[in-house]
C-alpha positions, 0 to 999 in steps of 0.5 A: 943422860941430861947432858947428853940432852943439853949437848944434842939441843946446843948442836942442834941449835947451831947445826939447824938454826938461823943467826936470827932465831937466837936471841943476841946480846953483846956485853962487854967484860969489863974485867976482861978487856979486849973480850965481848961475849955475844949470847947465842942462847940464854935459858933456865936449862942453857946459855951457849956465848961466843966469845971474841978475843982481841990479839993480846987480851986474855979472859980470866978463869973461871969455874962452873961448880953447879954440877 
């Protein structure tokens, strides 16, 4: 249920919300060059990034272990 309730509100955000309602910040990987994540949302409850990835760069893995 709960991730239906996060997904519905990232949707929503996206589908119905303007690039200026969002809170952006760049950073820059530095473990990843060639990759900058934009913050679309950063809550308690979400965080929704756009990554941009240069031609050639590669984001390293990762894992989400908090569900």
């Amino acid at each position: 249920m709960r991730t239906s309730i996060v997904t519905f509100g990232i949707l929503a955000a996206v589908a119905f919300g303007s690039r200026a309602a969002f809170a952006q910040t760049q950073t820059t990987a530095e473990a990843d060059p060639g990759v900058r994540l934009t913050r679309l949302i950063d809550r308690a409850e979400v965080r929704v990034s756009r990554p941009e990835i240069e031609p050639g760069a590669a984001r390293r893995i990762h894992a989400h272990n908090d569900l």
